[in-house]
N, C-alpha and C positions, 0 to 999 in steps of 0.2 A: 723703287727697286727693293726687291729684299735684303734681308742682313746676311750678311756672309760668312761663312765658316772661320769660327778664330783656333776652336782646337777640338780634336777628335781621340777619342778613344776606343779599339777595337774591346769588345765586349765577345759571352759566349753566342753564339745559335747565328753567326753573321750578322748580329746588330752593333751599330753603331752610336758611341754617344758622344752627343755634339756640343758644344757652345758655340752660338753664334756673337756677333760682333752688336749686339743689342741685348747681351747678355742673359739671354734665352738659354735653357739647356731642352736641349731635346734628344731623341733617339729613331734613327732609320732604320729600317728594316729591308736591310739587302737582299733575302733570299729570294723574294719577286724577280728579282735581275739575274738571280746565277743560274737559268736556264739557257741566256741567250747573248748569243755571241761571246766577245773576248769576255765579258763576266762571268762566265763559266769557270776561269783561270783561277777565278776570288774563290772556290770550292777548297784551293787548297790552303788552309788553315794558315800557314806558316807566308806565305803569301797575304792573307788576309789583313794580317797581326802588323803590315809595315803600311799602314793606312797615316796616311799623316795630311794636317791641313795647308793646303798650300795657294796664293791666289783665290782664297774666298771661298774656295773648295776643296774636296778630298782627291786624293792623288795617293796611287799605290807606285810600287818600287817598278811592274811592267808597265808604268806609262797610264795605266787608265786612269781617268776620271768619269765624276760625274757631273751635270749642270747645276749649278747652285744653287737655283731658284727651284729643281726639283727636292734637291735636297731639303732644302725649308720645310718647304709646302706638302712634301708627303712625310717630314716626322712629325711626331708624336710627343 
């Protein structure tokens, strides 16, 4: 299993930066996602900015998440 999200910080340009629970820092790169479906929603800034880690993942204030093991495995 991968390591899971222990804390996140909303950055500019919809990237995120991560610390994982293996004390990894890494950074995602959202804007691939904000064409489709409800991540479209994550376009609004102020929306965006209430990203927080929650169960090994990121988890915004409308409910979305992402999978965790994507999360990992496409930052950077």
């Amino acid at each position: 299993m991968n390591p899971r999200v222990k804390n996140v910080t909303p950055l500019q340009e919809y990237l995120l930066e991560l610390i994982f629970t293996n004390n990894e820092k890494k950074v995602f790169d959202l804007k691939p996602y904000l064409n489709f479906g409800i991540f479209s929603e994550l376009k609004n800034y102020e929306l965006f900015n209430t990203v927080k880690a929650s169960c090994g993942t990121v988890v915004w204030d409308n409910g979305i998440d992402i999978c965790p093991d994507t999360i990992y495995l496409e930052s950077i």
